[in-house]
C-alpha positions in Angstrom: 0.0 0.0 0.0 1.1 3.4 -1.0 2.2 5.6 2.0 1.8 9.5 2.0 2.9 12.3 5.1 0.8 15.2 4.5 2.1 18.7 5.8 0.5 21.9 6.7 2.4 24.7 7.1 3.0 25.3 10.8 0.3 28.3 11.5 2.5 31.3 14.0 0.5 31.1 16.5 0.9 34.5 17.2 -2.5 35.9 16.3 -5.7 33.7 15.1 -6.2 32.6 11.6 -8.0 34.6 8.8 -9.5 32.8 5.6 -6.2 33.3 3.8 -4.5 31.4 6.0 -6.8 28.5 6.5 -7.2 27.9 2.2 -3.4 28.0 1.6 -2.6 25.1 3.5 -4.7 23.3 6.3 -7.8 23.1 4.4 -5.9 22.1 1.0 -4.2 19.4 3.4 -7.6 18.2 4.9 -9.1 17.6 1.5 -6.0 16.0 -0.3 -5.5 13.9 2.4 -9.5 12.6 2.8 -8.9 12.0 -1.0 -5.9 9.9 -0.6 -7.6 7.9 2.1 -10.2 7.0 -0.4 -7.7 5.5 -3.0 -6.6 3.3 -0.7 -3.3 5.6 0.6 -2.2 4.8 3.8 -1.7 8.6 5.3 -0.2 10.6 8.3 -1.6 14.1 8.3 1.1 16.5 10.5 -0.1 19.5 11.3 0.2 22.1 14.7 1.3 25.6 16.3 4.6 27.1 14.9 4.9 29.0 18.4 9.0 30.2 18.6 10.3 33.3 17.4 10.1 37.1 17.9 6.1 37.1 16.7 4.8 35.5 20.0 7.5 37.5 21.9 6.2 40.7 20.3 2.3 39.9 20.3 2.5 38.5 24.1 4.4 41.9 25.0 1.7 44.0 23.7 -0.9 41.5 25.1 1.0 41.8 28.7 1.6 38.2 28.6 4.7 35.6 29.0 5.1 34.2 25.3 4.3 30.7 27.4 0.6 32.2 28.0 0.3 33.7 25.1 1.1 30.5 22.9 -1.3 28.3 25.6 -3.8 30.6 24.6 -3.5 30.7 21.2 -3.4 27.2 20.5 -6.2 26.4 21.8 -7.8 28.8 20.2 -6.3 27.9 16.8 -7.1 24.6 17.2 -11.1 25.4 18.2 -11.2 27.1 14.6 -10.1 24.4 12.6 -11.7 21.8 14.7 -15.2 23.3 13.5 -13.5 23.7 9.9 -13.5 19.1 10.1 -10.1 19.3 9.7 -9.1 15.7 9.9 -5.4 15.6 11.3 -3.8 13.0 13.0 -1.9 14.8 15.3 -2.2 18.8 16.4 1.6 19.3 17.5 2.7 22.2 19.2 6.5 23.5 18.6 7.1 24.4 22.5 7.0 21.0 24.5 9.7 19.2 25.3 10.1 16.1 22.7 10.5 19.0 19.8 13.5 20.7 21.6 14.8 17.3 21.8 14.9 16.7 18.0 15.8 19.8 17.1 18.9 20.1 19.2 19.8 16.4 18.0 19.5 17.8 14.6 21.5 21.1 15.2 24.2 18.6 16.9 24.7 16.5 13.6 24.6 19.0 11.1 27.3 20.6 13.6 29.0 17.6 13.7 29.1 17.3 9.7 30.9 20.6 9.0 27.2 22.4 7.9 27.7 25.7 10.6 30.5 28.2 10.2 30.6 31.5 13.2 31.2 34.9 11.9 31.0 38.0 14.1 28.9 40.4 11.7 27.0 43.8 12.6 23.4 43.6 13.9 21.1 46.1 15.2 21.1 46.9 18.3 18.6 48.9 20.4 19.7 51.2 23.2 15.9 51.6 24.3 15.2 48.0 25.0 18.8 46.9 25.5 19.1 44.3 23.6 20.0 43.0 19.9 17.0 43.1 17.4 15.8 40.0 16.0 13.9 39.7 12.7 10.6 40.3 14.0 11.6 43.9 15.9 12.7 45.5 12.9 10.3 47.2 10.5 11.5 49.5 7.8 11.2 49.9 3.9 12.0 47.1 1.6 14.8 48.1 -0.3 14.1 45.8 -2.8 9.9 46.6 -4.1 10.3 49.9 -1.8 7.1 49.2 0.4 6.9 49.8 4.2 6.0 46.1 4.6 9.8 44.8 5.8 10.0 42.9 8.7 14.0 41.2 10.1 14.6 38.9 6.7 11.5 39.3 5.0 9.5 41.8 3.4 5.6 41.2 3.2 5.2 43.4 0.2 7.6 41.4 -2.3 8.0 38.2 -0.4 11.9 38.7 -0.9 14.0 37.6 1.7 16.3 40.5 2.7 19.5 40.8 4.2 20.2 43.3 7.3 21.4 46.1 4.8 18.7 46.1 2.4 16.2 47.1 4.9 16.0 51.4 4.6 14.7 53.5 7.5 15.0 50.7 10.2 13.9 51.6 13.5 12.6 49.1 17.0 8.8 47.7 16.3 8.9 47.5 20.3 10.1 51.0 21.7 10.5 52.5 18.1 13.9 53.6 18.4 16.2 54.0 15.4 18.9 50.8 16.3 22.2 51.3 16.3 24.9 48.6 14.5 27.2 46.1 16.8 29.3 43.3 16.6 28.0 39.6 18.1 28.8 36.4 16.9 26.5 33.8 15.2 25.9 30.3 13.5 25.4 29.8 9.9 24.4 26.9 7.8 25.9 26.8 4.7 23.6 26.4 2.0 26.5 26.5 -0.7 27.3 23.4 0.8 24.2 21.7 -0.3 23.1 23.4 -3.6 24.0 20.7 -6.2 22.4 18.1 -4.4 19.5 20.4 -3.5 19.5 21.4 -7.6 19.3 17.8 -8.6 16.3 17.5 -6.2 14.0 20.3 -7.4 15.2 19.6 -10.9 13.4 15.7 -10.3 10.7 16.3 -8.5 9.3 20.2 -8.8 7.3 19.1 -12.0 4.9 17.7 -10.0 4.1 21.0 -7.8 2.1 23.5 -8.2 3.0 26.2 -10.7 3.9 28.9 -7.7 6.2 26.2 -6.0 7.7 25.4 -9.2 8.2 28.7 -10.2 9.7 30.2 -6.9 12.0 26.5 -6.3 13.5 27.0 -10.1 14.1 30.9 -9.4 16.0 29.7 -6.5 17.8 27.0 -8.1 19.3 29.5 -10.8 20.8 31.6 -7.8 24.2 31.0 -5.7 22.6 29.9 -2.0 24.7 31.8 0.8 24.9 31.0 4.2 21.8 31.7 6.1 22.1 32.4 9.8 20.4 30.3 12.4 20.7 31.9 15.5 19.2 34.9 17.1 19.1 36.8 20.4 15.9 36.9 22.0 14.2 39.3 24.2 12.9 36.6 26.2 15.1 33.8 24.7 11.3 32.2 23.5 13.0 29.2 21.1 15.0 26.3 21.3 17.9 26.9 23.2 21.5 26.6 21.0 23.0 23.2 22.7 26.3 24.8 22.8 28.0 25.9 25.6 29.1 29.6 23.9 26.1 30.0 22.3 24.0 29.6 25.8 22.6 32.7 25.5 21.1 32.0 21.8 18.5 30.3 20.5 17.9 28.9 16.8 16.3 30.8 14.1 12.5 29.6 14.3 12.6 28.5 10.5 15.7 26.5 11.9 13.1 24.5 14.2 9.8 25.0 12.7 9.8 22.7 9.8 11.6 19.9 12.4 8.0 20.0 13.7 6.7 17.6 11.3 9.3 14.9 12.2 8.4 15.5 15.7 4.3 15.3 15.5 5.1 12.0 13.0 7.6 10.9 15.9 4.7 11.6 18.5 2.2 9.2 16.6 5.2 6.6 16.6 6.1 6.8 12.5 9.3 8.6 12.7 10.5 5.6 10.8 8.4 6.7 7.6 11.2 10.2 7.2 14.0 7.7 6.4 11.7 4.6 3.9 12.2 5.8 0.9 9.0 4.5 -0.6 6.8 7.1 1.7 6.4 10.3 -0.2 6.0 13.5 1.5 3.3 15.7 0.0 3.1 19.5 1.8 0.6 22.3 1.6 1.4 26.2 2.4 1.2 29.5 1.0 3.3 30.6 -1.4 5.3 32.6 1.2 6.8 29.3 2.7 8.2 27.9 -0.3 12.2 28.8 0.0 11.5 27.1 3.4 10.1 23.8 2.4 12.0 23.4 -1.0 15.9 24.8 -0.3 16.0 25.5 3.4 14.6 22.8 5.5 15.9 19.8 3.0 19.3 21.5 3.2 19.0 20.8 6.9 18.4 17.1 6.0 21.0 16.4 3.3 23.1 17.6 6.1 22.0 15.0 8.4 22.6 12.9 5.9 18.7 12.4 5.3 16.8 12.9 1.7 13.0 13.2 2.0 12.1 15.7 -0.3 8.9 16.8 -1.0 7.2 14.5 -3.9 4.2 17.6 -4.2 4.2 21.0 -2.7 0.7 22.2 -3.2 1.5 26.6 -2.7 -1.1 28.7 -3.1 -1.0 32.4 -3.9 -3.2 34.9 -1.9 -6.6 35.0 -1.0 -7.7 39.0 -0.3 -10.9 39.9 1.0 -13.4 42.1 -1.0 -10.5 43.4 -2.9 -8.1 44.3 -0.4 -5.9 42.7 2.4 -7.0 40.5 5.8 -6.7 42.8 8.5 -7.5 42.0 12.1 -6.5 45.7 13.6 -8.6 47.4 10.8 -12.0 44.7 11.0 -11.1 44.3 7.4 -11.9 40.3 6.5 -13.4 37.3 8.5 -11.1 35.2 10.7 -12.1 31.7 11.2 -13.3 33.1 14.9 -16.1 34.8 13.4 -17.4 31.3 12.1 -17.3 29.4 15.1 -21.0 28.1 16.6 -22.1 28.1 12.1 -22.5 32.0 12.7 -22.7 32.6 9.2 -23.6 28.9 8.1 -22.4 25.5 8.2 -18.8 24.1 7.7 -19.3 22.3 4.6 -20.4 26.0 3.0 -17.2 27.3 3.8 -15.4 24.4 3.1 -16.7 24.4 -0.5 -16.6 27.9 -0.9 -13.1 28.0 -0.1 -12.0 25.2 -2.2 -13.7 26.4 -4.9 -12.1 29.8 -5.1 -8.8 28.3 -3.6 -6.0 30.1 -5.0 -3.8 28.0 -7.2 -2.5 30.1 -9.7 -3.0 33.8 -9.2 -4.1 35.9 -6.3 -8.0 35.0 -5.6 -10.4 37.5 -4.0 -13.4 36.6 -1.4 -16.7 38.1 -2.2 -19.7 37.5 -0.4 -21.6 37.3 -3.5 -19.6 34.5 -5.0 -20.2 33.0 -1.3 -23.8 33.5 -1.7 -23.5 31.6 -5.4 -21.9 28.6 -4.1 -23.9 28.1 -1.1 -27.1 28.8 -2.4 -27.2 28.2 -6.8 -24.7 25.4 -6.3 -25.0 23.4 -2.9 -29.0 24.0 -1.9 -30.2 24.1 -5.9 -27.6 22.4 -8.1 -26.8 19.5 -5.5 -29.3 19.6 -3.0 -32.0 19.7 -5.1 -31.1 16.9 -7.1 -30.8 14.5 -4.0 -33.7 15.0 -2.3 -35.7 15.3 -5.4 -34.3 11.7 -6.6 -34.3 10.0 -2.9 -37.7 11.4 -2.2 -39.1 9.7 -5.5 -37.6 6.3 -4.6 -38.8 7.0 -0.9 -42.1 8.0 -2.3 -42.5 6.0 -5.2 -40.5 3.0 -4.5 -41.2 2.3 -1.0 -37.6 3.1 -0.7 -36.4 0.3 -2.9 -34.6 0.5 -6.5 -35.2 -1.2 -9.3 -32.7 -2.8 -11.9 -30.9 0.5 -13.7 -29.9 0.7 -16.8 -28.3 4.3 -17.6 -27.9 5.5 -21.2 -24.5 5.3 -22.7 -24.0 9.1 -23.2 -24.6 9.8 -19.3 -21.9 6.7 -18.2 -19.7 8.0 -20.5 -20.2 11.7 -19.1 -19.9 10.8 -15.6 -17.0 8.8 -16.5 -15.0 11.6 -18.3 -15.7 13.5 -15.3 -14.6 11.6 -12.9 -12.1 10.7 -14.7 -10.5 14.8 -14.9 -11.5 14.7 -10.7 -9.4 11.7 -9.9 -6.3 13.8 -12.2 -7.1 17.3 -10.7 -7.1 15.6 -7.2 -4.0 13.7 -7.4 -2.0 16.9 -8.0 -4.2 19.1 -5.5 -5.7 21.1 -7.7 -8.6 21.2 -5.8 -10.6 23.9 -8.0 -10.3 22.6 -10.7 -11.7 19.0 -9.1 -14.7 21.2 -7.4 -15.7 22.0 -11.3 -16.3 18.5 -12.0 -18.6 17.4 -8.9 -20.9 20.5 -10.4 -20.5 18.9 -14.1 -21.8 15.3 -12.7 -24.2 17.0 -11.1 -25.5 19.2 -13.6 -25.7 16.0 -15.7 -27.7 14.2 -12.9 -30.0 17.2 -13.0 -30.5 16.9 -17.1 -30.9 12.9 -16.8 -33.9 13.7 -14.1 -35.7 16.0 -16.2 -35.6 14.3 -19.0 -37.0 11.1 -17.2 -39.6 13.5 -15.4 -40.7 15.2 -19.0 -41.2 12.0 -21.0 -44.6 10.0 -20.8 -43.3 6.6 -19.5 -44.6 4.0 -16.9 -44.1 3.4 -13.4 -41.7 0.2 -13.8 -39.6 2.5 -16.6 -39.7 5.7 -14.4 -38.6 3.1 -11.5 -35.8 2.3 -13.9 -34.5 5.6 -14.5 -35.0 6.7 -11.0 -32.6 4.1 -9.6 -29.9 4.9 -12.3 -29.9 8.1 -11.0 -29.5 7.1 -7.9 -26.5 5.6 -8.8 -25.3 9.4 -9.9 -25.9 9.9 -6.5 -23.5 7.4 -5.1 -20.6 9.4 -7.5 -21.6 12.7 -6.2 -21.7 11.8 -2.8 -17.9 10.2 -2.8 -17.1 13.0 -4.8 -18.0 15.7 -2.3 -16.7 13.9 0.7 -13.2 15.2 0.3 -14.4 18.5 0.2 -17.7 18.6 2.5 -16.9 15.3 4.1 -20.4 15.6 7.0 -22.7 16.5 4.1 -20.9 13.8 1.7 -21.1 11.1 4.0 -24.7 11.8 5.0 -25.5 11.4 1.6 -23.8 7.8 1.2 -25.5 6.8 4.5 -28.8 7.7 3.0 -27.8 5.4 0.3 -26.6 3.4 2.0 -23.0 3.1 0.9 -20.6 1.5 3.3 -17.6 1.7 0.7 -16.5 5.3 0.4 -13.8 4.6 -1.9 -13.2 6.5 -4.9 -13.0 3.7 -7.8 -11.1 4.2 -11.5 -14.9 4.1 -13.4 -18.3 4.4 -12.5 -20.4 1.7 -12.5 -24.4 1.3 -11.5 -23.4 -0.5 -8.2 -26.9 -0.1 -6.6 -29.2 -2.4 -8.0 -32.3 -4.4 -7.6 -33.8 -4.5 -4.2 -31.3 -1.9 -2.9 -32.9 -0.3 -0.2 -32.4 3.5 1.0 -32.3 5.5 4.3 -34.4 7.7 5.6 -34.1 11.1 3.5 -33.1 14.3 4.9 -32.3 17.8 3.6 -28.4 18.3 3.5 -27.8 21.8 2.7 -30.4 24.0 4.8 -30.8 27.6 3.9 -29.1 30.1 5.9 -31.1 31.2 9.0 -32.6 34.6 9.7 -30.1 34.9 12.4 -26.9 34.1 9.8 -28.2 36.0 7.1 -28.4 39.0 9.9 -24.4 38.2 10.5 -23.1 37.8 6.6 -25.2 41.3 6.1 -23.2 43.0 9.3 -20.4 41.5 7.8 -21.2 43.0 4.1 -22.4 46.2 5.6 -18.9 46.9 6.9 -17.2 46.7 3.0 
């Protein structure tokens, strides 16, 4: 059987998660993985709270709390919004207990030991306000690369480049908001020179399989000379793995040093560490497009110098998902954060799960509008979908006294529903999840022609009692078809059917037949409420 760890990206754990967040990778993951289940993958699915590094340290300082608080806090709360999102992991990992700093310093310790680290004493900022050296995350400035006011330590929001100390302009404390001054410390570097050819090779065998962003951004990367990238920082509150070296007591490594190690922890906490190092397990991984460098050069560097290769067989990267034409912003109410969903405030899971999918971001910049939210929820789930199911399983309930005939579908419609599934089963097995969503409406739409056509033509009971249960049978592929993505409203409508097996086979075939009985039939996609249309229009209200 074909074995599969499924990543996503670590969420900071920071601040709470906005829609952007949750369709670039945990979503992506949850769906991909639910799919691979259903071909008869065997799967882990990693996912948890990044929670070292200067963000907690700055958003627990302005929250007046120990970044140990803060993160307790915020996990919890992180993991309450994607619990109501049905996302499926097997483990929720958090980056601060004690088996993580355990692997990461025995990683830190080999790579040392292989010659991967040099020391240089090189200029950093220094802040006379707070006392201390500046790491990434308390330095702002302008990007001196795309010029915008977005630069943060090694990165720059605006451009996504990752920036060196110089080529941030205007640099001044995010804490105290002092201009810092430049001094000498010493640090740790992993040489990424070190590893390029082999790390070359790597992208050059496997990138065609990723998305077009991750190939794009790996490739740009692999046509540039990697320096060495320090790993090391000085921390307010030291908030990170401490450096197990003796000189470097009062460091701790670079939270993109340890982060990605969280994956081989979480698997080693479920007791399938063993499935990094067997080379038939591939490693599929799901993130924004922001993460890339990270999961493509820099944490495989760390593992060819550990004398480890598991390199990512698919990294699914989205681009970005905005919100009504602009950015997600929590300070300025501008978006919805998975928060403001929590107790089906504004409707069900499954709608935002669809919805989400369906406008997921895989090769340009995507935009959330309500009223595109309002089209998939209520033209294509309730009428499209919904429609179709209860309008078929409430004939046979009706009709049939619950119980099909022998079917006998027309060649045109099998050969429909088998094109279509067909394209799902090759959209899904390279995570292009939109594109799949488009063919669940196709079989449906094509269910919905079949039906009227048997509803408009004057034929008998025993011939309508034909046609019915060969519909039925378009039922069973919609219903495994939609599980991935709305997996509660999918698998209600296979138990109605009565469907046991929810695999997802090669070619559809009328597998419910004569004397096949049905469930009792229920609506599965409910109009919104008074009280969550009242919400979404508070929400639209606000644009």
């Amino acid at each position: 059987m074909a074995r599969r760890i499924i990543t996503a990206a670590l969420p900071y754990v920071n601040n709470l998660p906005h829609l952007g967040n949750i369709v670039g990778s945990l979503l992506g993951a949850d769906v991909y993985n639910r799919y691979c289940k259903m071909r008869g993958i065997s799967t882990v699915f990693i996912t948890g709270t990044d929670e070292y590094g200067t963000a907690s340290e700055v958003s627990a300082d302005k929250a007046g709390l120990s970044p140990q608080e803060l993160c307790d806090i915020n996990s919890a709360r992180h993991k309450e919004v994607y619990d109501w999102f049905q996302i499926n992991y097997d483990i929720f990992g958090r980056t601060s207990v004690d088996r993580h700093k355990e692997i990461t310093q025995s990683v830190f310790l080999e790579m040392y030991n292989n010659g991967y680290f040099i020391e240089r004493e090189e200029e950093r900022y220094f802040c006379s306000g707070c006392s201390m050296f500046l790491a990434d995350r308390y330095i702002n400035g302008t990007c001196g690369i795309c010029g915008s006011d977005s630069a943060r330590g090694d990165q720059c929001d605006g451009c996504s480049a990752i920036l060196a100390i110089d080529e941030i302009i205007s640099p001044y404390c995010s804490t105290c908001k002092s201009v810092p001054v430049k001094k000498m410390t010493k640090h740790l570097f992993f040489e990424l020179n070190k590893v390029q050819d082999k790390l070359n090779q790597l992208i050059e065998e496997h990138a065609g399989k990723w998305s077009s962003v991750a190939r794009q951004i790996s490739n740009d990367w692999k046509n540039k000379e990697l320096i060495p990238r320090c790993i090391t920082r000085d921390l307010k509150y030291n908030w990170g793995v401490p450096v197990p070296l003796p000189e470097y007591k009062d460091k701790v490594l670079y939270v993109w040093f340890d982060a990605p190690i969280g994956y081989i922890t979480f698997t080693d906490m479920l007791g399938k560490r063993g499935w990094w190092t067997e080379p038939d397990v591939e490693l599929c991984e799901f993130m924004g497009k922001d993460n890339v460098f990270f999961h493509s050069v820099f944490f495989p560097g760390m593992l060819v110098g550990c004398n480890q290769v598991k390199y990512p067989n698919l990294i699914s990267a989205t681009h970005y998902l905005t919100y009504e034409g602009d950015k997600f912003s929590k300070s300025m109410g501008r978006g919805i954060f998975g928060s403001d969903l929590l107790g089906d405030r504004i409707g069900c899971a499954g709608a935002w799960r669809f919805h989400l999918m369906r406008r997921r971001p895989e090769t340009g910049d995507a935009d959330f509008l309500w009223r595109e939210f309002k089209e998939s929820y209520n033209t294509i789930l309730i009428n499209t979908i919904g429609n179709l199911c209860n309008r078929i399983l409430s004939y046979v309930k009706k009709r049939l006294n619950g119980t099909l005939t022998t079917p006998k579908l027309d060649s045109n419609t099998v050969q429909g529903v088998n094109t279509a599934l067909n394209k799902y089963i090759n959209h899904m097995d390279k995570a292009e999840i939109r594109s799949a969503i488009e063919c669940i409406v196709d079989v449906a739409g094509m269910g919905n022609v079949y039906v009227q056509k048997a509803f408009a033509e004057k034929v008998d009971k025993a011939e309508m009692g034909v046609r019915i249960s060969s519909a039925v049978n378009i039922l069973v592929v919609i219903g495994r078809m939609l599980y991935p993505v709305v997996p509660k409203e999918g698998a209600e409508l296979l138990s109605i059917l009565r469907v046991a097996d929810r695999s997802i086979p090669d070619e559809f075939t009328e597998e419910l037949s004569d004397g096949h009985e049905i469930g009792d039939v229920h609506i599965l996609f409910h109009p919104l409420t008074d009280a969550q249309a009242q919400a979404m229009e508070s929400f639209c209200c606000n644009l």
